[in-house]
C-alpha positions in Angstrom: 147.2 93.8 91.0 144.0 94.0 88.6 144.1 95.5 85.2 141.0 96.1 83.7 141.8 93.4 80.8 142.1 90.9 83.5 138.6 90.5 85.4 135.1 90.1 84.4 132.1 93.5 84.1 132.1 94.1 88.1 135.7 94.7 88.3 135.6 97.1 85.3 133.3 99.4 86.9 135.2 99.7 90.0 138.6 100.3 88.2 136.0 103.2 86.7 135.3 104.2 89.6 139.1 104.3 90.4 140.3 106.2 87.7 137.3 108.8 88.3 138.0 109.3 91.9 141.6 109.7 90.7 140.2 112.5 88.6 138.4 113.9 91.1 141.4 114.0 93.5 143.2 116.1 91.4 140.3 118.5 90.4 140.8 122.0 92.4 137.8 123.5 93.8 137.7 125.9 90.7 137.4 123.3 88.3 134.3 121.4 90.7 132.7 124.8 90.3 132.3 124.8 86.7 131.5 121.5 86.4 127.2 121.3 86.6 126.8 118.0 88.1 130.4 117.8 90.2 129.7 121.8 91.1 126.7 120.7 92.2 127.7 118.0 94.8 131.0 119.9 95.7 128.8 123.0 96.6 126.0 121.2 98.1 128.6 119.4 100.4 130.3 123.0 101.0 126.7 124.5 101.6 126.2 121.9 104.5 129.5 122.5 106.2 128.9 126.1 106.6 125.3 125.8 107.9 126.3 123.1 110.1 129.0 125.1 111.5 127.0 127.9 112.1 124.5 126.1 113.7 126.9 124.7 116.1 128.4 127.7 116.9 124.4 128.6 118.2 124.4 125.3 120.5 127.9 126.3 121.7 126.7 129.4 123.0 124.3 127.8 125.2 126.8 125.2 126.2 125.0 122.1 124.0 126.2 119.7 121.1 124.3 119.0 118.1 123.0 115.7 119.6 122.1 117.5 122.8 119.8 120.0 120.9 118.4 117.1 119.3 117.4 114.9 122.0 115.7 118.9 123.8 113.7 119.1 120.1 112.8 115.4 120.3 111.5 115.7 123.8 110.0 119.3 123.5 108.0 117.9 120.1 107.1 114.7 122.1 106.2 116.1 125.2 102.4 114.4 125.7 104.2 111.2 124.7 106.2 108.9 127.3 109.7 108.9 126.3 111.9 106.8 127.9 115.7 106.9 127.4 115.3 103.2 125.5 112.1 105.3 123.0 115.4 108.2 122.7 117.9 105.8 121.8 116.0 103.8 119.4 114.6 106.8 117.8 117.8 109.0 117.6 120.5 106.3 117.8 121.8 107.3 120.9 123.9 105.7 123.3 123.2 106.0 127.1 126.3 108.8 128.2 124.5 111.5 125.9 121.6 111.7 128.4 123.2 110.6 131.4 125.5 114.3 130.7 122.3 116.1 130.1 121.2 115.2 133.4 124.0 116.0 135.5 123.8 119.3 133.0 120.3 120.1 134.4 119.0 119.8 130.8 116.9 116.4 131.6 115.3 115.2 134.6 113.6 111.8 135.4 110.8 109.7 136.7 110.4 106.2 137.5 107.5 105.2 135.6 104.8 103.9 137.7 103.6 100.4 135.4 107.4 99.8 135.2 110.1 100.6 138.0 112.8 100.0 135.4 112.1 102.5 133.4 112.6 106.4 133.5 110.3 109.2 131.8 112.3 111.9 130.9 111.3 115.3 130.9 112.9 118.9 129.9 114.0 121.0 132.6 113.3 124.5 133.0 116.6 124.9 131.9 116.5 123.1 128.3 113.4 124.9 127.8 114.7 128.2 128.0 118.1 127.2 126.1 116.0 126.0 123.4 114.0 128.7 123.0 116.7 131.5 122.6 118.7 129.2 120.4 115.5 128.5 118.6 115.4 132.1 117.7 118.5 132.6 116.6 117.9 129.3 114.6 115.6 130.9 112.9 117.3 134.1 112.1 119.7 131.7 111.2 117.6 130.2 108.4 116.2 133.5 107.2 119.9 134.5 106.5 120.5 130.5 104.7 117.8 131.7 102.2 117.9 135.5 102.0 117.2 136.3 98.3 115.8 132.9 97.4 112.5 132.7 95.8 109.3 130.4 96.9 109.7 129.0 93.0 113.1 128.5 93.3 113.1 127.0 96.8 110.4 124.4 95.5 112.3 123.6 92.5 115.2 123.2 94.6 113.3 121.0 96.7 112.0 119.1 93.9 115.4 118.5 92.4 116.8 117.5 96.2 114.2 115.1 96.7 114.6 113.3 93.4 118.4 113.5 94.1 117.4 111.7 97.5 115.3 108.8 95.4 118.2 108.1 93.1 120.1 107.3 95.9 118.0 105.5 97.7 117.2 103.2 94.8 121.2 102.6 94.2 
């Protein structure tokens, strides 16, 4: 067992870190509220869960998953493309099942590609188009309701402040 006495600079920051998550542990969700930069993480992270779940509960309705409405935005956004299950699961780190269930769903069909009988172009059905736009709808509702009461300065201040948020990770 390390004490902080016994190791060199690295080890001190994680026993930090240790006694800080320990902290944190024992915080209630009342005291993460009042604290500005903890409140701020521990409502961003509630603020996610709630639009996530209510955006799932959308796709349920219409019989998808979250990656399932992803792959029917992906190809309805890329339809003059040629996307290929390999351009899919490169592009929205997919595994092979997730399509291969869409098909047998009627959500996906595909073609053999002429310049490469290997290879499949896949295409929304009529189906997936007409699931995704009724759930796009209510997506959008959806949205409306996220920021009801928000103004355009405080949604681009928010954005600014997210985005530099975003860049201080990145560079950690």
């Amino acid at each position: 067992m390390h004490n902080a006495g016994d190791c060199e600079f690295p080890c001190f920051t994680f026993y930090s870190q240790v006694i800080f998550m320990k902290k944190q542990i024992h915080l209630h969700p009342k005291d993460l509220e009042k604290s500005d930069q903890m409140g701020l993480t521990y409502n961003l992270g509630r603020a996610h869960k709630r639009m996530l779940l209510k955006q799932t509960n959308i796709m349920k309705k219409y019989g998808l998953t979250a990656r399932q409405a992803l792959i029917i935005a992906y190809l309805s956004t890329h339809k003059k493309e040629v996307v290929t299950q390999k351009v899919l699961e490169d592009h929205l780190h997919l595994t092979n099942p997730t399509i291969t269930v869409m098909i047998k769903k009627g959500l996906i069909r595909k073609e053999r590609l002429p310049e490469d009988a290997r290879k499949y172009r896949l295409f929304l059905t009529d189906r997936a188009r007409e699931v995704e736009e009724v759930s796009h709808k209510e997506a959008v509702a959806l949205d409306q309701r996220f920021y009801a009461g928000v103004s355009d300065t405080d949604m681009k201040i928010f954005q600014g402040v997210l985005n530099k948020i975003l860049k201080n990770l990145d560079m950690a």
